[in-house]
C-alpha positions in Angstrom: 0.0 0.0 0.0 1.6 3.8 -1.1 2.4 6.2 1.8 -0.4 9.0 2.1 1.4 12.5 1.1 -0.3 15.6 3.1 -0.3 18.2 1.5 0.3 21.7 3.4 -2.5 23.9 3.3 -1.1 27.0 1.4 -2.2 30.7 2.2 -2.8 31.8 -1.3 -6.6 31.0 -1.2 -6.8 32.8 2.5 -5.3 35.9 0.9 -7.9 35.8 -2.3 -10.5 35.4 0.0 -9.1 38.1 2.0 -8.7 40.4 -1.3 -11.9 39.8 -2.1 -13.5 41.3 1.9 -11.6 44.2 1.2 -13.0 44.7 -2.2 -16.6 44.4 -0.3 -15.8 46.9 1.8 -14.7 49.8 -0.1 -17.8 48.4 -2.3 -20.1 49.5 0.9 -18.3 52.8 1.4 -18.7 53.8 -1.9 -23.1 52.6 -1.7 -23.2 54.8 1.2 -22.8 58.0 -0.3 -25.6 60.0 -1.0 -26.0 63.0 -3.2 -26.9 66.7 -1.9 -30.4 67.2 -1.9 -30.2 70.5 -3.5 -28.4 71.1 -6.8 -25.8 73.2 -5.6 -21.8 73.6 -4.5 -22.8 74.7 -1.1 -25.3 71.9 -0.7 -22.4 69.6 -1.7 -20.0 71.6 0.5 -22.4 71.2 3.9 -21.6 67.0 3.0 -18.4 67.5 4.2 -18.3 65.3 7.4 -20.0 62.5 4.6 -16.6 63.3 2.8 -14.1 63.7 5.6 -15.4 60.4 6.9 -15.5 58.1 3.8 -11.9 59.3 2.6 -10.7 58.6 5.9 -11.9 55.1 5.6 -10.9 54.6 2.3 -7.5 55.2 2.9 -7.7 53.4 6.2 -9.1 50.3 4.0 -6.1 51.0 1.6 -3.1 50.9 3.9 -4.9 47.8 6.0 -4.9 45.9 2.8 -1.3 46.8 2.1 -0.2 46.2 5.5 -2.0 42.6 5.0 -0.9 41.8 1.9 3.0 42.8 3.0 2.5 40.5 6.1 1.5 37.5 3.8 4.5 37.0 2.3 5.8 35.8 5.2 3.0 33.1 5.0 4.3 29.9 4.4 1.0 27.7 5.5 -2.4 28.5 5.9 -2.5 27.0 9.9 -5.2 26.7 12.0 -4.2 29.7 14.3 -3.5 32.5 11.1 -7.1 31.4 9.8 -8.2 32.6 12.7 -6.3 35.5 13.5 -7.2 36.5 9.8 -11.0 35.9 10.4 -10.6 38.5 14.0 -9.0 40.6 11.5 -11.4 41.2 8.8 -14.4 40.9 11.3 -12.8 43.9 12.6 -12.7 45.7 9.5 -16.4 44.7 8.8 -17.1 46.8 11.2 -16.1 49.9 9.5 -19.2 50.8 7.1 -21.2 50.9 10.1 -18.9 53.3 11.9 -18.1 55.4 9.2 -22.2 56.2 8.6 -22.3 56.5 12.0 -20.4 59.3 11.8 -20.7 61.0 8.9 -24.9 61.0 9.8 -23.8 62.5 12.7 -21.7 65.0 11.4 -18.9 64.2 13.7 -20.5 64.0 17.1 -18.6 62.6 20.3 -20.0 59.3 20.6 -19.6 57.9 16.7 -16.3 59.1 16.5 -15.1 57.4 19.6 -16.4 54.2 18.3 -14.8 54.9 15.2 -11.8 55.5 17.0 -12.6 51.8 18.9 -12.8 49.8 15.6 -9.3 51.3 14.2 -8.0 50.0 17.6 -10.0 46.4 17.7 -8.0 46.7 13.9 -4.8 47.5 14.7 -5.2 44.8 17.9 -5.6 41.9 15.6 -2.8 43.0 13.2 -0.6 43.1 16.2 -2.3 39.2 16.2 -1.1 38.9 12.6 2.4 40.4 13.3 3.1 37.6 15.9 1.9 34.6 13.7 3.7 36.1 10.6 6.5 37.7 11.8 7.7 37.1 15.3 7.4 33.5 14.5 9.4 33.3 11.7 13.0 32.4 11.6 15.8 35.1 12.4 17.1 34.2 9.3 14.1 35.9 7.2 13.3 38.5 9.4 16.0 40.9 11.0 15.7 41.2 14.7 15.5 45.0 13.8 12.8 44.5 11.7 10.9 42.3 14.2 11.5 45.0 17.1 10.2 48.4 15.0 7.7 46.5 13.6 6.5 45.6 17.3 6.9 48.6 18.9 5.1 50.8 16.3 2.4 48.6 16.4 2.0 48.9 20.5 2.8 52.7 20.3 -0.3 53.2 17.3 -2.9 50.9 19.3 -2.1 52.8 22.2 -2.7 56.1 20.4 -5.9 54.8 18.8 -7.2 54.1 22.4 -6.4 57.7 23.4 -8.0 58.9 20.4 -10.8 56.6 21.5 -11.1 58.6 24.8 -10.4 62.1 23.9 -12.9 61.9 20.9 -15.5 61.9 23.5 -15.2 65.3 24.5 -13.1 66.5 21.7 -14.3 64.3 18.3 -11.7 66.4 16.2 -8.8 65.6 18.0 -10.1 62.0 18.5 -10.2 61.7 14.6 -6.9 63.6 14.0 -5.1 61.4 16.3 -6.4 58.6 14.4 -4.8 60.1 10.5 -2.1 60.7 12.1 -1.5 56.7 13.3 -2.2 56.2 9.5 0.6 57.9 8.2 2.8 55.6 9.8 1.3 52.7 8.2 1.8 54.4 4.4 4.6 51.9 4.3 4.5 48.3 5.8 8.5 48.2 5.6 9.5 50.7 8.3 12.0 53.1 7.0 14.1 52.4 9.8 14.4 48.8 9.3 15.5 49.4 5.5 18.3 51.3 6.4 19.7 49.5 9.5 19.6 46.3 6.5 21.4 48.3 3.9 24.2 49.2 6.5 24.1 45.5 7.4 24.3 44.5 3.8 27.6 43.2 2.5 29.8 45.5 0.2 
């Protein structure tokens, strides 16, 4: 009788399923919007929160999925555990439609913002989830301990700021929401900076 080969599951199927979430989403966004009811600029201008809050989550949905897909190329099985930690992940972002009209409706008030504010942090929480499985548990030999340490650290320090933004947007929903771009920037580019240059010094010459 032949030996029975197993097969490793591989993670390209969780990342098109994961592709295809993120393409929902920004899909939802986008049927939220509504037209002025008047045909003018300055009925289109008084939409403003509508617009401040969908291009905010646009571009949150845009550096998330770059984030995500930077992080699966460390993926070298599609385990148990990353299934899951994936699934926390985009339930997390599922969540984001919901706040945004919550927010935009309410033309920035206290309360929607801070939950806004709480879903970029139950986000970045379950990234933090991802970096472990993806990168802290790979082999020193494909990630640089420098790498492994920024990437950590920035991670603590932004889901620490998106719970303070969580708590000052609550009295002061501008602030809240400012804090919260201002995490994003920091995400523009999943490789930090830092890390690229402490491996070019490293690199041989």
């Amino acid at each position: 009788m032949g030996a029975v080969v197993l097969h490793r599951a591989t993670p390209e199927r969780l990342s098109a399923f994961s592709d295809g979430v993120f393409a929902v989403l920004i899909t939802v966004l986008v049927l939220d919007l509504r037209p002025p009811e008047q045909p003018t600029f300055k009925a289109l201008l008084s939409l403003w929160p509508t617009g401040l809050s969908y291009a905010v989550s646009y571009l949150f949905i845009a550096i998330v999925w770059v984030n995500h897909h930077y992080l699966m190329r460390y993926a070298t099985e599609a385990t148990p555990r990353l299934l899951w930690f994936n699934f926390a992940h985009l339930f997390s972002m599922s969540l984001l439609p919901l706040s945004t009209a919550w927010m935009a409706v309410s033309e920035l008030a206290p309360q929607p913002v801070a939950f806004y504010a709480a879903v970029f942090f139950l986000v970045n929480a379950t990234y933090v989830l991802l970096i472990w499985e993806l990168i802290d548990r790979t082999p020193a030999d494909k990630v640089s301990p420098s790498l492994r340490r920024i990437m950590r650290w920035r991670s603590i320090a932004t889901l620490s700021l998106f719970a303070v933004a969580a708590v000052v947007a609550l009295r002061y929903p501008i602030v809240g929401l400012g804090i919260c771009i201002s995490c994003l920037i920091v995400y523009l580019k999943p490789d930090p900076p830092l890390a690229e240059h402490r491996r070019a010094r490293s690199a041989p010459r």
